[in-house]
C-alpha positions in Angstrom: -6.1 24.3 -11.7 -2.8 26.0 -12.2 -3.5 29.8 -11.3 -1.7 32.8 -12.8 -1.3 33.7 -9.0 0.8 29.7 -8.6 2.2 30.2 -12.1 4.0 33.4 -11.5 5.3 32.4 -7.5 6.6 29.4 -9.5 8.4 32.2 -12.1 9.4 34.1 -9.8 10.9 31.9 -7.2 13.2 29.7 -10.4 14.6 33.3 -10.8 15.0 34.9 -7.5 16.6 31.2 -6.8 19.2 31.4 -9.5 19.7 35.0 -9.5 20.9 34.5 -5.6 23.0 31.8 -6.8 24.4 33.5 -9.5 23.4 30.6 -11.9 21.8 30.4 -15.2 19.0 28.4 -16.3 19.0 25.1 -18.4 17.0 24.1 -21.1 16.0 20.6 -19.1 15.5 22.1 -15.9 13.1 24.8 -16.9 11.5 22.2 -19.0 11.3 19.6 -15.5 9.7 22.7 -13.7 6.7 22.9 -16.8 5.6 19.8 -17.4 5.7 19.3 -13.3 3.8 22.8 -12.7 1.4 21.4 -15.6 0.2 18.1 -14.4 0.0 19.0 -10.7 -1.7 22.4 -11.4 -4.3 20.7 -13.2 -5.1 18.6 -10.2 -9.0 19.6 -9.6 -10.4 18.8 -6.2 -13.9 19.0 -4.8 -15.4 20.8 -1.9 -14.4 17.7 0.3 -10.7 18.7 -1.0 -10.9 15.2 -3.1 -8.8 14.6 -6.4 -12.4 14.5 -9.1 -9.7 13.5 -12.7 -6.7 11.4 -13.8 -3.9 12.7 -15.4 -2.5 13.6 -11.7 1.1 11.7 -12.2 4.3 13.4 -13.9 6.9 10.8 -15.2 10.5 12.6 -16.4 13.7 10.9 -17.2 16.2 14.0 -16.5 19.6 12.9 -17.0 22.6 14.0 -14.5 23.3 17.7 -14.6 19.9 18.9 -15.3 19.2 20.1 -11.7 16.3 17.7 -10.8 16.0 17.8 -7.2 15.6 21.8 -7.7 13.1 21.2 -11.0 11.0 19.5 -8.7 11.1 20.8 -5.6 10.4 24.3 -6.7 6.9 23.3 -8.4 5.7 20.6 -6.2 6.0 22.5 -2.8 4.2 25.6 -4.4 1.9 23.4 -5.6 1.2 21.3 -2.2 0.8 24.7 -0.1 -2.2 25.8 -2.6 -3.7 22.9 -2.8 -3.6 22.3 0.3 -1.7 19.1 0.6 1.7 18.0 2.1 4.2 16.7 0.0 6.3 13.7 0.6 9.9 13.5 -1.5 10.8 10.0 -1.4 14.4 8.6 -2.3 15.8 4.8 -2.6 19.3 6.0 -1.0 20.1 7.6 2.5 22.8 9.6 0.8 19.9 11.2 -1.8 17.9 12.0 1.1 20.6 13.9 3.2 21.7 15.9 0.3 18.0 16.9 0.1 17.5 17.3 4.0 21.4 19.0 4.5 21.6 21.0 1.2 18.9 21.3 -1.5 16.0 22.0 0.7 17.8 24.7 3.1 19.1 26.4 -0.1 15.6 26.9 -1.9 14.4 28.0 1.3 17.2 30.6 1.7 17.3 31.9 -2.1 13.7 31.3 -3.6 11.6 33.3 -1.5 9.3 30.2 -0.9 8.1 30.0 3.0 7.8 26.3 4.0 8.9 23.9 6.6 10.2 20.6 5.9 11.5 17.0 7.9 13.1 13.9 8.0 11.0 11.0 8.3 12.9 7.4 9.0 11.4 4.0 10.0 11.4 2.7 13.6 14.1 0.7 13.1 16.2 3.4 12.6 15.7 5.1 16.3 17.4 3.7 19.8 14.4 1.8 22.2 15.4 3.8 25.2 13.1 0.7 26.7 15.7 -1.9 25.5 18.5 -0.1 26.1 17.4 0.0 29.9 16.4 -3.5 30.2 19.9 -4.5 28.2 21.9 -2.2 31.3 20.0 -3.6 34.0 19.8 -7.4 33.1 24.0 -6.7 32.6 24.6 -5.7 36.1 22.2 -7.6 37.6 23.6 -10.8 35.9 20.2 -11.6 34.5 18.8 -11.9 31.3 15.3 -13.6 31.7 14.2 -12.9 28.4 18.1 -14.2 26.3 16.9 -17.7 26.3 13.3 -16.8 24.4 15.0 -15.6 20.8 18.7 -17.2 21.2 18.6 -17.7 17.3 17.2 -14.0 16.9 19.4 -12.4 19.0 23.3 -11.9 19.1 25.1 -12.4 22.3 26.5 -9.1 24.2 30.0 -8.7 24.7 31.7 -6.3 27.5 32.9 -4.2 24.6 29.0 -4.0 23.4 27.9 -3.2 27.0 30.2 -0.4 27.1 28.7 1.3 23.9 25.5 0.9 25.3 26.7 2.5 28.3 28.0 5.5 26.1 24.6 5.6 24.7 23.1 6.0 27.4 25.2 9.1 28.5 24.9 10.9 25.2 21.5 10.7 25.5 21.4 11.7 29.7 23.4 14.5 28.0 21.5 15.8 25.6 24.4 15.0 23.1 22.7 12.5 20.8 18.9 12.2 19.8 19.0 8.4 19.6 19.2 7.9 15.8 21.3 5.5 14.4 22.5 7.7 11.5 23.6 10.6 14.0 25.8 8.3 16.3 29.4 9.2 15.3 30.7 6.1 14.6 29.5 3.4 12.1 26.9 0.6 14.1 27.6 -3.0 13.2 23.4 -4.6 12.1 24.2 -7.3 15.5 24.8 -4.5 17.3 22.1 -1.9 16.7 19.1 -4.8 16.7 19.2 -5.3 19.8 18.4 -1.9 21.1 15.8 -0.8 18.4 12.2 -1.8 17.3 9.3 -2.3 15.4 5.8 -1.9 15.3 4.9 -5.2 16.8 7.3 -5.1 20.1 6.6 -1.1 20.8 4.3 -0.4 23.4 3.9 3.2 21.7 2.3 5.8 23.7 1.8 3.8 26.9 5.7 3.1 27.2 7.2 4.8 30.6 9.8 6.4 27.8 7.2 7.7 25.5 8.2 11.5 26.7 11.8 11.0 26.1 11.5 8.3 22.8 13.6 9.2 20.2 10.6 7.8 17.6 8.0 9.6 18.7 9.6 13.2 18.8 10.7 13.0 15.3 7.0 11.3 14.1 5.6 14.1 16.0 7.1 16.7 14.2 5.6 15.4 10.9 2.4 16.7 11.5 3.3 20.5 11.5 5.6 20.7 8.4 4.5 21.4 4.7 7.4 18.9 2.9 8.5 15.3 5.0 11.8 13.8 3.0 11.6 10.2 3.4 12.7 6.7 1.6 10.6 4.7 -0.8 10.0 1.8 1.9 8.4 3.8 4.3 6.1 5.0 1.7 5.5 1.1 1.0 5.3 0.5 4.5 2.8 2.9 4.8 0.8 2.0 1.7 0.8 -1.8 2.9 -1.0 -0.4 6.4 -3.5 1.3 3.9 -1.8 4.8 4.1 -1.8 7.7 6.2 -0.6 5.4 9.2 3.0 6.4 9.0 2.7 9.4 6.9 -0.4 11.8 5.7 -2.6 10.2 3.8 -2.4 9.4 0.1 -5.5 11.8 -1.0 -4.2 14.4 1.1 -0.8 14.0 -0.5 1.5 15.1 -3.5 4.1 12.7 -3.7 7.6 12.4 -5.5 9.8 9.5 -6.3 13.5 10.5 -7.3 15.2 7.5 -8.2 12.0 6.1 -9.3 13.6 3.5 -11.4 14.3 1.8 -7.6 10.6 1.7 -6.8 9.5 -0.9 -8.4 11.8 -3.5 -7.1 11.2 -2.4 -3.6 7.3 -3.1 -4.2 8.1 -6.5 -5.0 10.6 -6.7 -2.0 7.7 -5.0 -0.2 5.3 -7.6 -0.9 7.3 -11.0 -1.0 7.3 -13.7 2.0 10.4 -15.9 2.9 10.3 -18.4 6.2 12.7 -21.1 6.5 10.9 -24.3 7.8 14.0 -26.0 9.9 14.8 -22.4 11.9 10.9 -21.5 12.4 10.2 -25.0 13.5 13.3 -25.2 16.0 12.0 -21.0 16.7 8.2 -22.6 17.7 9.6 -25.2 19.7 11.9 -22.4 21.6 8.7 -20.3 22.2 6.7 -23.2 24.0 9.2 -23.9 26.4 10.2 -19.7 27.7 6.2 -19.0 27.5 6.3 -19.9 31.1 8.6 -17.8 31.9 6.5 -15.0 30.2 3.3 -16.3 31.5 4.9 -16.6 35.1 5.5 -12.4 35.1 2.0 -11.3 32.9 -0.3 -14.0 34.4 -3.4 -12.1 36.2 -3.3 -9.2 33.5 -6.9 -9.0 32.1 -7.6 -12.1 30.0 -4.1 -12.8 29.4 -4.2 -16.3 31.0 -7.3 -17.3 29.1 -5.4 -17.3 25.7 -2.4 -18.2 27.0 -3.5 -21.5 28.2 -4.4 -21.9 24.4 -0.9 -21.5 22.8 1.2 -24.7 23.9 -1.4 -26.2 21.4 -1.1 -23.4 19.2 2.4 -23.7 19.1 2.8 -27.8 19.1 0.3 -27.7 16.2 2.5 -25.6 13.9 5.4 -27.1 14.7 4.2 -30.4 13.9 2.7 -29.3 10.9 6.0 -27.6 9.5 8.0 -31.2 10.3 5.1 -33.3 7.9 6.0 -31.0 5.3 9.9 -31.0 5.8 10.4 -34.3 3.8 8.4 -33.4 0.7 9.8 -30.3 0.0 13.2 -31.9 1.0 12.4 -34.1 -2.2 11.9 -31.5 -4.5 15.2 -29.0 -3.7 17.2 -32.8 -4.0 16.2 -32.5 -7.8 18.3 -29.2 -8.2 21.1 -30.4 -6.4 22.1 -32.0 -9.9 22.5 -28.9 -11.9 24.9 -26.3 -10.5 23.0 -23.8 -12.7 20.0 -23.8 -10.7 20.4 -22.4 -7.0 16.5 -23.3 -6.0 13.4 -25.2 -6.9 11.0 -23.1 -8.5 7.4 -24.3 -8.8 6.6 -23.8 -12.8 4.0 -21.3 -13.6 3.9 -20.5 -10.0 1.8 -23.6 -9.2 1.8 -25.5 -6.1 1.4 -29.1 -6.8 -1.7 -30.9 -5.4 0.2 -32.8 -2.6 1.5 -29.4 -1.0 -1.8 -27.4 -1.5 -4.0 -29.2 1.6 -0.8 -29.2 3.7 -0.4 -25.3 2.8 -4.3 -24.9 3.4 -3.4 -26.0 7.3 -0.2 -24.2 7.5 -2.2 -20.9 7.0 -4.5 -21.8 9.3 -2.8 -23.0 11.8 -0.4 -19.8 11.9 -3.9 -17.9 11.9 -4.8 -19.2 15.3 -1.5 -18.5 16.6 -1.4 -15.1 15.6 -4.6 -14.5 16.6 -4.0 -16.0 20.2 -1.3 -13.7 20.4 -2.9 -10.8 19.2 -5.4 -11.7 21.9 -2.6 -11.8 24.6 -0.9 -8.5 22.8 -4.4 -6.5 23.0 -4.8 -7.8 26.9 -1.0 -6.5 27.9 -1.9 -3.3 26.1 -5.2 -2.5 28.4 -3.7 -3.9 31.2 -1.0 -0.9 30.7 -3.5 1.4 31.0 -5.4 0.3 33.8 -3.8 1.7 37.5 -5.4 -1.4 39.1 -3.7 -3.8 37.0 -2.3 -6.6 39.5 0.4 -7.1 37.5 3.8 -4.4 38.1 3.8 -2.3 35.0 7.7 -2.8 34.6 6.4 -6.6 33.7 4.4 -6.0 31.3 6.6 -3.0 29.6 9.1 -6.0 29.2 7.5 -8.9 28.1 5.0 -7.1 25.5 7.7 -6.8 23.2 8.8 -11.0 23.4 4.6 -11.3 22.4 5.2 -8.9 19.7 8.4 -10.2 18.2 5.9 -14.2 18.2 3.1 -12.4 16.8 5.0 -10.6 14.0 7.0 -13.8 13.5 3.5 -16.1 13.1 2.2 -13.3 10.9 4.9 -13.6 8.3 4.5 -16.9 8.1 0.8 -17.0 7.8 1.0 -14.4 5.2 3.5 -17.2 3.3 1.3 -20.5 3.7 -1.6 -17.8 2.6 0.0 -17.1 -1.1 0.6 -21.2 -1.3 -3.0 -22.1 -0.2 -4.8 -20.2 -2.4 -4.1 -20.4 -6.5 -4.0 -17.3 -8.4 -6.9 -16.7 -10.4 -6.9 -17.2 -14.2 -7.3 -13.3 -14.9 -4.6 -11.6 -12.6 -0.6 -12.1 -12.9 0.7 -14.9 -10.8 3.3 -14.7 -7.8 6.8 -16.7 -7.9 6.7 -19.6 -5.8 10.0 -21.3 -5.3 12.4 -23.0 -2.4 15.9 -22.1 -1.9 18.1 -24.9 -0.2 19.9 -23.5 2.8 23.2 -24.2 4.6 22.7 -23.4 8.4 25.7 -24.1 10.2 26.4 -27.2 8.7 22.5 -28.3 8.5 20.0 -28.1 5.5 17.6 -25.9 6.0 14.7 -25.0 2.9 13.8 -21.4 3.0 9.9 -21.3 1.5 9.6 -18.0 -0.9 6.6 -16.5 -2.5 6.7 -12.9 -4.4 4.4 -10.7 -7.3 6.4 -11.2 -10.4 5.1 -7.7 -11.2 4.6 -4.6 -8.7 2.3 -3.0 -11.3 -1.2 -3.4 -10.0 -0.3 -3.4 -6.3 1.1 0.1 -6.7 -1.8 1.3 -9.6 -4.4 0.4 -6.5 -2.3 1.9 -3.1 -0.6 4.6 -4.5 -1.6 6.3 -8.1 -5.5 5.6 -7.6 -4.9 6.9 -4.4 -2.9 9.8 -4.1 -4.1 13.3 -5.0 -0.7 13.5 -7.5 2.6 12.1 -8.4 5.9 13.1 -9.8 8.3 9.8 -10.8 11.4 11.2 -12.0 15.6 9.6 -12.3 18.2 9.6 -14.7 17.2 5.9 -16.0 13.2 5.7 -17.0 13.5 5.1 -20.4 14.5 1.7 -22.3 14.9 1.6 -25.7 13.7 5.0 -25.5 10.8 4.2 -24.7 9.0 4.0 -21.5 7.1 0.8 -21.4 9.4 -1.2 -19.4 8.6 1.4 -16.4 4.8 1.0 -17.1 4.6 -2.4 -17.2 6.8 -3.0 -14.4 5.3 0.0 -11.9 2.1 0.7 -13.3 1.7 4.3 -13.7 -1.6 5.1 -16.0 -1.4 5.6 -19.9 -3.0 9.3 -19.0 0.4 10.1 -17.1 2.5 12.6 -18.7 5.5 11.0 -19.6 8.9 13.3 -20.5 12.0 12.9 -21.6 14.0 16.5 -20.8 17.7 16.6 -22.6 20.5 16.7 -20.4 23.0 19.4 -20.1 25.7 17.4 -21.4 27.8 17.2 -24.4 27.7 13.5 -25.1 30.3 13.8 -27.9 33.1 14.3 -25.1 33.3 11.1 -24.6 34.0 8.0 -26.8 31.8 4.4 -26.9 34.5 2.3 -28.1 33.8 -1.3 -29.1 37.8 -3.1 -29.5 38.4 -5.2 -32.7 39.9 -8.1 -30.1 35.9 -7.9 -28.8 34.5 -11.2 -28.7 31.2 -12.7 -27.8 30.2 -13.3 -24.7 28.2 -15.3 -24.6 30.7 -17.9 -24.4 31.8 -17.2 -20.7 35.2 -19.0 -21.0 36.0 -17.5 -24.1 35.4 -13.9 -23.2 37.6 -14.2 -19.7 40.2 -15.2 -21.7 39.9 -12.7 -24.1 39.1 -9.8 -20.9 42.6 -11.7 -19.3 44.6 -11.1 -22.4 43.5 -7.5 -23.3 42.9 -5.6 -20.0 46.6 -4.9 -19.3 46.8 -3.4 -22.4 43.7 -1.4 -22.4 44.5 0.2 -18.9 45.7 3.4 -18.6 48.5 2.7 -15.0 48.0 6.4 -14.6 44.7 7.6 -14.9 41.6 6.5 -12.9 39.4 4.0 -14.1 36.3 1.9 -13.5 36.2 -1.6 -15.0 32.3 -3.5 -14.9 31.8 -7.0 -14.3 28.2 -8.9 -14.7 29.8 -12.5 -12.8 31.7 -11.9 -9.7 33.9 -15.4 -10.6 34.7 -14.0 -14.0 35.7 -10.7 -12.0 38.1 -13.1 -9.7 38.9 -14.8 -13.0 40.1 -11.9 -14.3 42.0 -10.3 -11.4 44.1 -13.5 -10.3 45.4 -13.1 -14.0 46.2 -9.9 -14.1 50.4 -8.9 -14.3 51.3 -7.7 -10.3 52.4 -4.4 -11.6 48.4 -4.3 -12.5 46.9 -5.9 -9.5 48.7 -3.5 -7.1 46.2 -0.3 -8.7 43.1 -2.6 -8.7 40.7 -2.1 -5.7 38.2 -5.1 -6.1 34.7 -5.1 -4.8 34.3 -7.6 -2.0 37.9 -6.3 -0.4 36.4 -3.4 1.3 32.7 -1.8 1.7 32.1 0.4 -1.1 32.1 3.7 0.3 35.6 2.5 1.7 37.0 1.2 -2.3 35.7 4.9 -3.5 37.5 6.8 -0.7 40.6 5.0 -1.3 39.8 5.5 -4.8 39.8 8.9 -5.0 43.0 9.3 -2.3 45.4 7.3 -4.6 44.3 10.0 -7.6 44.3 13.0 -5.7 48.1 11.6 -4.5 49.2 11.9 -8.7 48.4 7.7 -8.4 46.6 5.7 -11.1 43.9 3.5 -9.5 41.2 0.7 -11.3 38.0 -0.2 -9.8 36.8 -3.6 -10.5 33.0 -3.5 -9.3 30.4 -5.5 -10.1 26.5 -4.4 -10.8 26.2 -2.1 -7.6 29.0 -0.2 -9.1 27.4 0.8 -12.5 24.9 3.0 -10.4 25.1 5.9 -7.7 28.9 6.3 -8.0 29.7 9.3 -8.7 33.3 9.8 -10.2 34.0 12.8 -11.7 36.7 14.7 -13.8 39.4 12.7 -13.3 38.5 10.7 -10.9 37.3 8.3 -13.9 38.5 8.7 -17.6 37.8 5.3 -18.7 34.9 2.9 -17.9 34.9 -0.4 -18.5 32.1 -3.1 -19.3 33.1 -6.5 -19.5 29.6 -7.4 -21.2 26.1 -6.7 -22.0 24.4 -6.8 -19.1 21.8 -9.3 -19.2 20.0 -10.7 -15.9 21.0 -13.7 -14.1 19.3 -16.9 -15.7 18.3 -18.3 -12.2 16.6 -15.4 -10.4 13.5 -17.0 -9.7 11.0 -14.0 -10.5 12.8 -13.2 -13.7 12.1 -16.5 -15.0 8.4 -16.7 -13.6 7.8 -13.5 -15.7 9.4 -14.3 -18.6 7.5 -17.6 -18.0 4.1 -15.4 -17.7 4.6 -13.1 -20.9 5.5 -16.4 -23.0 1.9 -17.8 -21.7 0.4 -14.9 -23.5 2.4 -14.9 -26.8 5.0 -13.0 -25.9 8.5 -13.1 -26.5 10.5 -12.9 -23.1 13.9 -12.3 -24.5 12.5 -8.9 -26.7 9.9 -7.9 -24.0 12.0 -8.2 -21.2 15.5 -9.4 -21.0 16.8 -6.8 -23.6 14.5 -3.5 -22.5 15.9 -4.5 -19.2 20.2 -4.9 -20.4 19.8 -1.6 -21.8 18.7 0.3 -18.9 21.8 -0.9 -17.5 23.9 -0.2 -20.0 23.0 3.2 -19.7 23.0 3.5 -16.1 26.6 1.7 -16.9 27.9 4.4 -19.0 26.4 7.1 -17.0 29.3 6.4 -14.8 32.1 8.6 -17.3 30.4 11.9 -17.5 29.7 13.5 -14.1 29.8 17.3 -14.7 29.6 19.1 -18.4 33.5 19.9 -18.6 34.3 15.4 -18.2 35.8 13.4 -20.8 37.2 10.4 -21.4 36.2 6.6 -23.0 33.8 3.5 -22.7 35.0 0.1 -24.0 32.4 -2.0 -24.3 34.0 -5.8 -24.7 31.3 -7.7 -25.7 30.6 -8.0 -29.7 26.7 -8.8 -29.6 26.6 -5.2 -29.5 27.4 -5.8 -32.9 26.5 -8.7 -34.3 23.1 -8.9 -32.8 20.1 -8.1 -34.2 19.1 -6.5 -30.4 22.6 -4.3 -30.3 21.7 -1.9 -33.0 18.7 -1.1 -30.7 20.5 -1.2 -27.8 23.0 1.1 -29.3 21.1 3.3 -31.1 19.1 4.0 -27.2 22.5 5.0 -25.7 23.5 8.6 -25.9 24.9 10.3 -28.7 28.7 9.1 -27.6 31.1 9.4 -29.9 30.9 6.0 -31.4 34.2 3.8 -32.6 33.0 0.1 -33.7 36.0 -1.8 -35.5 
């Protein structure tokens, strides 16, 4: 229960915090820091420190400006220290979770009077292999690469400009200069580059590597364990949840958790929990396997067992690969029938069910990628004794090496049993069913038919790993509501009807700025129409001098549009696709500063997290409604799902969905409380639509001009 003794450390620390800042309190933020303090201080636990009621999760839309990363901060890590628990801030963005790290965290520690210790928690992938990055210098002067030829299509190639920033690497580190994370290297890493010399769960040897006292991993994992708050992304939480939780971080009962940019956290479930393999590159990948296992087998033979199950998977692999090429030709037969319709970019099974002819070869698929992952499990568990044990025949340099190659094949089978698993077995009448579909593939010139299966909804996968789990739970962004309401968010992530959902008000005077809908407006839903109509208009609605942001929903209507724009136009537009984005926004914001005009043309990624403010934007720009793409496959297999139970897809989905990002749209104009300027929104269903008055009327209060 919330104590008077919590309650007032809570007071007093809001006020010793903005006193030290010399900054005065907002309506919304003290308002975030209640109804946070009120649901987590309720939280009752038993002798065995176990949650014992519901009502443990906190869901607040707080727009930009109230001061949310303090509002929940503040509560939450008072909160976690008597209770007991640790708390684990989670973020969708690396810049988020920096600005928590670098500034917000330091600062309430500094001016709040609150003791507690905090730390950045990152994925594996995001640390050097100090193994790898050996192996990768050694193989380079010695002229050998044994291992190369095992995952040519995995792998890039190294070039003598690659082998000499490994060799900087190397000396940073000998140096003490650089602690062997990617985002502290000074210089930008290419994805080719940085692959090669990190890892994963599967291909690390853990604490039995030679490195393990120098590994840039373990020393920041390590440091987890001692610290009260652990700032980390929401797909390590995922990660963690899919392992069962408390693997990567503390465990979910022993844990408050909070989800800024929870609007993100949904979509990441379902990317969490979806399975792609493409059946031409794992076939070819199989085939590659069978012929380097000798020269795996030929360094690793003689440690424990290892030869017994490895005299098993020629078969193991031969069987899959066979079985992949008797299903090539069917599927090739159903993608064919798409290739008709340029609307349609896969083939997508209806109702998410597997025809009969695909379910028995499906049935063997899984099976047959079961025995090969458990063979090299087998293999994986016999190298991991074998490093343990001093009278191992077998050099421990060998096995150090080639347990990662096993790895990599085991993960690899894994994923691909977990695939064949979701087409063998039929959903059940009762629960929601998973998208099934196949996307046609153009690699290098040769078809390939990438095999996809995902939940449609993330909803009960994160009601049973996280909010059943986890002793509490703050979800909180700028975007929660739609059609000010919240049941897109609940239906979508699942929270509990006994959450306490909240709406705070934002600091902002909405009225600044002006929601203009142009009499020249036309509907779009006539595509040709409407780029005609955005080609004839734009050069008149453009301010040359000021700086301005203009939304597209169709990157060939944003191409459309540009190529038709007058020169003297086209010299101030930055389009997206040009540059990276972080690039387009520093060049941006250059060309202003110099006294220049400058015009954005950006497409979805550019209606959120871009953060222009005063006059760095005065006019935003949105071409149309923003309604989903037609052909994204679990789109349609949900909208397929709520029509199956009476429901009407278009109300319950499609326009709940268009007006969360329209506001996340218009969210781009007003940064700070002193901005102004305009939105033209060029698209008359706004309008003439029964769903615009809705969508309109869940805006906020703009000033609103409709000719």
């Amino acid at each position: 229960m919330l104590t008077d003794a919590v309650k007032k450390q809570i007071q007093s620390a809001y006020s010793k915090f903005l006193e030290s800042k010399n900054l005065k309190s907002r309506y919304g933020q003290k308002l975030m820091i209640a109804e946070i303090a009120k649901t987590l201080g309720n939280i009752d636990l038993d002798d065995e420190n176990v949650r014992q009621s519901s009502g443990h999760i906190c869901v607040v839309e707080a727009g930009t400006g109230t001061g949310k990363t303090i509002a929940y901060l503040l509560p939450s890590i008072a909160i976690a220290k008597a209770l007991g628990k640790k708390l684990v801030v989670s973020t969708a963005t690396v810049a988020l979770q920096e600005q928590i790290v670098n500034k917000d965290l330091p600062e309430l520690h500094r001016h709040s009077g609150l003791s507690f210790s905090f730390a950045l928690a990152k994925g594996r992938g995001r640390y050097l292999c100090l193994s790898k990055l050996d192996n990768l210098l050694a193989e380079y002067q010695s002229g050998l690469n044994p291992t190369r030829a095992l995952y040519e299509d995995e792998m890039p190639s190294v070039t003598a400009q690659g082998i000499k920033l490994y060799q900087s690497m190397m000396e940073a580190l000998a140096s003490n200069k650089w602690n062997g994370e990617r985002d502290t290297w000074p210089q930008a890493l290419e994805q080719d580059q940085w692959q090669i010399i990190t890892t994963d769960h599967r291909q690390c040897t853990g604490r039995r590597c030679s490195n393990v006292s120098t590994c840039s991993f373990f020393k920041a994992r390590d440091s987890l364990h001692s610290v009260d708050c652990i700032v980390t992304n929401h797909d390590l939480v995922l990660a963690d949840l899919a392992l069962g939780g408390g693997a990567i971080l503390p465990d979910p009962k022993d844990t408050l958790y909070v989800f800024d940019e929870g609007h993100h956290l949904p979509q990441k479930a379902l990317s969490h929990f979806a399975h792609h393999s493409r059946m031409t590159s794992t076939s070819k990948w199989l085939d590659q396997c069978n012929k380097g296992l000798g020269a795996v087998l030929g360094q690793i033979s003689g440690a424990g067992n290892v030869d017994r199950y490895a005299e098993q998977l020629p078969a193991a692999f031969i069987d899959c690969k066979q079985r992949l090429d008797q299903l090539y030709p069917l599927l090739l037969e159903l993608v064919e029938t798409i290739a008709l319709d340029d609307r349609q970019s896969n083939y997508r099974f209806k109702d998410g069910v597997i025809p009969q002819e695909l379910l028995i070869p499906s049935v063997e698929l899984q099976r047959s990628f079961d025995r090969l992952s458990e063979l090299l499990g087998k293999v994986s568990s016999e190298l991991t004794e074998a490093m343990e044990d001093p009278h191992c025949p077998v050099p421990k340099i060998d096995l150090e090496n080639n347990f990662p190659i096993v790895g990599t094949w085991q993960a690899r089978a894994e994923a691909n049993r977990e695939l064949w698993a979701t087409y063998a077995v039929p959903d059940s009448a009762t629960s929601v069913p998973r998208a099934r579909w196949l996307t046609p593939v153009d690699a290098s010139g040769n078809m390939d038919i990438e095999v996809c299966s995902s939940p449609i909804l993330a909803s009960k996968t994160l009601e049973y790993s996280l909010w059943d789990k986890c002793c509490g739970a703050v979800v909180t962004s700028a975007t929660l509501t739609a059609l000010g309401n919240f049941q897109r968010f609940q239906m979508r992530a699942g929270t509990p009807n006994d959450a306490n959902y909240q709406v705070v008000p934002s600091p902002f005077n909405f009225t600044q700025a002006t929601l203009e809908v142009p009499a020249f407006a036309v509907d779009a839903s006539n595509a040709d129409v409407h780029t005609i109509s955005l080609i004839d208009h734009l050069p008149k609605l453009l301010d040359k001098n000021e700086g301005s942001l203009v939304l597209f929903s169709s990157r060939r209507q944003m191409l459309d549009v540009y190529d038709e724009m007058p020169d003297s136009l086209r010299d101030l537009i930055l389009i997206q696709g040009d540059n990276s984005k972080q690039e387009m926004l520093i060049q941006h914001k250059q060309k202003i500063d110099q006294g220049e005009g400058s015009i954005l043309f950006g497409l979805a990624s550019f209606a959120e997290g871009v953060d222009l403010p005063g006059k760095y934007c005065t006019h935003v720009i949105i071409a149309k409604l923003p309604f989903a793409v037609p052909d994204d496959p679990i789109e349609a297999a949900l909208s397929e799902w709520v029509s199956s139970r009476g429901g009407n897809p278009f109300m319950d989905i499609t326009v709940p969905d268009a007006s969360l990002k329209l506001i996340q749209a218009c969210g781009r104009l007003l940064r700070t409380e002193t901005d102004t300027g305009k939105i033209s929104l060029l698209d008359r269903r706004i309008i003439t639509k029964r769903y615009g008055k809705a969508i309109l009327n869940s805006l906020p209060p703009f000033t609103q001009v409709v000719h």
